[in-house]
C-alpha positions, 0 to 999 in steps of 0.5 A, spaced: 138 807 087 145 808 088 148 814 093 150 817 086 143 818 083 140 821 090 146 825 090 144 827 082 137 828 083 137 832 090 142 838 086 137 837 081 131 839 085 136 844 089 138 847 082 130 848 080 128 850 087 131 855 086 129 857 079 123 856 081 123 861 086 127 866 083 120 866 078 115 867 083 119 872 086 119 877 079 112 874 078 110 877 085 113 884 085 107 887 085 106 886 092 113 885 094 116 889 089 115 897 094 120 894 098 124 889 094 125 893 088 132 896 086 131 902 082 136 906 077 138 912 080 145 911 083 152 911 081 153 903 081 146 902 077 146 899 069 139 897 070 134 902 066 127 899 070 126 897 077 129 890 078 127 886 085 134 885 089 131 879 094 134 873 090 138 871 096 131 869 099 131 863 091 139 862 092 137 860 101 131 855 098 136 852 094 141 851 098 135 849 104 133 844 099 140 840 098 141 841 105 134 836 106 134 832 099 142 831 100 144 823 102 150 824 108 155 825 109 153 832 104 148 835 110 154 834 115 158 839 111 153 843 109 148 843 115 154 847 120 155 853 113 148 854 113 148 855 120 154 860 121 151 864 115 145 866 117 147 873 121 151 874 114 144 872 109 140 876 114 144 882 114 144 882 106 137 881 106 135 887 111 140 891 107 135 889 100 129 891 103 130 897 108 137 899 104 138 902 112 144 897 114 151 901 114 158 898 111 160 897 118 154 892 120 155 888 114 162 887 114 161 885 122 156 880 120 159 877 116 165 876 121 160 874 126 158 868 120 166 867 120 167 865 127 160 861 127 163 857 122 168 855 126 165 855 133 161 850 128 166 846 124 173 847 128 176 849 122 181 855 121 188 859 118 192 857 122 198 858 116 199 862 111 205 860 108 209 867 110 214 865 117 213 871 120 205 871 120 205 864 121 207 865 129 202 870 129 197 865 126 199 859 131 196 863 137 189 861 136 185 868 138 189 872 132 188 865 128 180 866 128 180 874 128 185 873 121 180 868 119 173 872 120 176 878 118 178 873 111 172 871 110 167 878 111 172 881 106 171 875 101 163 875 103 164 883 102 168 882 094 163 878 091 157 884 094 162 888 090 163 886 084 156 884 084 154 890 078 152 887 072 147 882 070 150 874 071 157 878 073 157 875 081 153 869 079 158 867 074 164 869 078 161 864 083 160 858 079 168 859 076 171 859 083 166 853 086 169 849 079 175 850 080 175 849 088 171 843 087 175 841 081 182 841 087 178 838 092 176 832 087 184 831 085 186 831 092 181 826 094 176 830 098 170 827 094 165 830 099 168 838 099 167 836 090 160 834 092 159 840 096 162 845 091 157 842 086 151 844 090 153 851 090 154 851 082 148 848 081 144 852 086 148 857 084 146 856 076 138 856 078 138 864 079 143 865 074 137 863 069 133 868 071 139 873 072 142 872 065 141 875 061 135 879 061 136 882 068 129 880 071 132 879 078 138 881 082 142 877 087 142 883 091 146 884 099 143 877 101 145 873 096 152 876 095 153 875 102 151 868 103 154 865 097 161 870 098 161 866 105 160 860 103 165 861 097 170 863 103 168 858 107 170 852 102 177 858 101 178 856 108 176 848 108 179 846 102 188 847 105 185 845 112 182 838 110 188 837 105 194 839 106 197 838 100 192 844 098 196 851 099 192 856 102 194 860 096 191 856 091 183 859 093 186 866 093 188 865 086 182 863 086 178 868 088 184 874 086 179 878 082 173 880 088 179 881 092 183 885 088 177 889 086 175 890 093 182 892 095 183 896 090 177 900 090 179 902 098 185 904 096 182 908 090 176 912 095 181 912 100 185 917 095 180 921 093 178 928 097 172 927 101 170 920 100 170 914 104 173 907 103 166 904 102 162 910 099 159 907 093 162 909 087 161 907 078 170 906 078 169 898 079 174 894 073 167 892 070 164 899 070 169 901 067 168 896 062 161 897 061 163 904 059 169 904 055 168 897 051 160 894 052 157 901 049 163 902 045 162 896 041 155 895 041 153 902 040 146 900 038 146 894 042 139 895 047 142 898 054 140 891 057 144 886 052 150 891 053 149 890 061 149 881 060 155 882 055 159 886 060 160 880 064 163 876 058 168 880 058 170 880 066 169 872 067 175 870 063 179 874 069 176 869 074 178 863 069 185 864 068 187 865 075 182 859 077 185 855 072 192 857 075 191 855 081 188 848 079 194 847 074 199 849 081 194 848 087 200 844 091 206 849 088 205 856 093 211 859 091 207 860 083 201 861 086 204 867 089 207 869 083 200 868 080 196 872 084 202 878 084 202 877 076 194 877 076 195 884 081 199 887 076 195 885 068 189 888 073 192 895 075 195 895 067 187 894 064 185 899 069 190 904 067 188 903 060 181 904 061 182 910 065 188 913 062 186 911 054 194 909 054 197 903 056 201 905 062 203 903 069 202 911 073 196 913 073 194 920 073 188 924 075 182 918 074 177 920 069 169 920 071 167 920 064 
């Protein structure tokens, strides 16, 4: 059997891993479920029954699973990652079944998972394309902080946009196509392998999630997969420097747009916290204003589903963008100002009901 065909069947069977124990999971609840079990009440919950939140558990046997089953060199890379992600995954998971772990401890976590994975890989932001930060980031200790703050604050933007049934799945599988589909261009079939485990385990969670809600990917599994996301972010310009470090960012501009923004809109509003929970997320709003307005009858779980349609197609643009341009820094960067800019304009007109470019006082409606 050719190295090809091992590969093929290792994904396979990391992919059913995974569906498999996102099954026994959902099948189990009744001894597991009073301690992992995410209930309705909350300003950030459109679920209507208690839904086990420890899909992170299905998505780690997955990606175990390819790590063992996967012809070399694919362990080499995934081995280190998997490594480096355990405070991450473990932080997220904590968090999933004791709901005690603060903002703060995550985002060190994932920090830490950074900084692990260099210690591991050797690979780092040393460059950003801008001159003046660029001297900064030759030194290497602020090159690490700027990495592992980098990459908490990706791993920290998948957790937040992870709202609606398939949303941070399906965002994930878009941005790993689009990374993987780079690195196949630039001749780093490796780092294309390694992105296509991450989509097919990935995809292995995503049936049981999408779109009848029977599992949610929870802290630990948005903290895992938003670091290795980060991590291939990371990988990707320092392996192939005819990649721009621009091109994963466009890549991923909206889970980082909509955490950014969401700091800046908490931070503005009296007597809120930057990381208070709130129901003004870009998808929240488009549950609220478009799902239910379109599908009044429509059952609150298939209004929950379809949400996600309408957020995915962000993600496409700009990953199809960057695919197109990946070598091209200076588009790139437009492409991520242009994407800031359509995204501040739709987050206006849901707000405001007018199309706009100052917003008033935000709407709780």
């Amino acid at each position: 059997m050719s190295s090809s065909e091992n590969q093929y069947i290792s994904q396979c069977l990391a992919g059913s891993i995974t569906a498999i124990v996102s099954l026994l999971l959902v099948l189990t609840t009744k001894w597991h479920g009073k301690h992992s079990f995410d209930h309705s009440e909350g300003v950030q919950k459109f679920h209507t029954t208690p839904t086990p939140r420890v899909g992170g558990i299905a998505l780690m046997a997955g990606l175990l699973a390819a790590w063992f089953l996967s012809p070399e060199p694919l362990p080499k890379l995934l081995g280190p990652m998997l490594i480096a992600g355990l405070p991450a995954f473990a932080a997220g998971l904590r968090e999933d079944f004791t709901k005690r772990v603060s903002i703060r401890n995550r985002l060190l976590a994932t920090m830490v998972s950074g900084l692990l994975a260099w210690w591991l890989t050797g690979y780092s932001l040393s460059h950003i394309d801008i001159p003046p930060i660029d001297y900064f980031l030759a030194y290497l200790p602020l090159s690490l902080a700027f990495t592992a703050f980098a990459v908490g604050g990706v791993a920290n933007s998948i957790n937040i946009i992870d709202g609606f049934n398939g949303l941070a799945a399906g965002t994930i599988m878009i941005c790993f196509s689009a990374l993987g589909f780079i690195a196949w261009q630039v001749g780093d079939i490796e780092l294309a392998q390694l992105c296509v485990v991450f989509i097919v385990v990935t995809a292995g969670f995503l049936v049981v999630n999408f779109p009848f809600g029977k599992i949610f990917m929870g802290d630990g599994g948005a903290y895992l997969l938003g670091f290795m996301l980060a991590w291939v972010a990371v990988m990707l310009p320092a392996r192939n420097t005819a990649v721009s470090v621009w091109a994963p960012l466009l890549v991923c501009a909206h889970p980082i747009l909509e955490t950014g923004f969401s700091m800046y809109r908490r931070h503005h509003r009296s007597g809120q916290h930057p990381g208070q929970a709130d129901g003004l997320h870009l998808h929240s709003l488009l549950y609220c204003r478009v799902a239910r307005v379109l599908f009044p009858k429509a059952r609150v779980q298939f209004k929950n589903s379809l949400t996600s349609l309408f957020v995915w197609p962000i993600t496409l643009l700009c990953s199809l963008a960057a695919t197109v341009w990946f070598s091209n820094t200076v588009i790139l960067m437009v492409g991520f100002v242009v994407c800031a800019f359509g995204y501040h304009l739709i987050y206006l007109r849901l707000t405001q009901f007018v199309w706009c470019l100052r917003p008033a006082t935000i709407s709780r409606d």
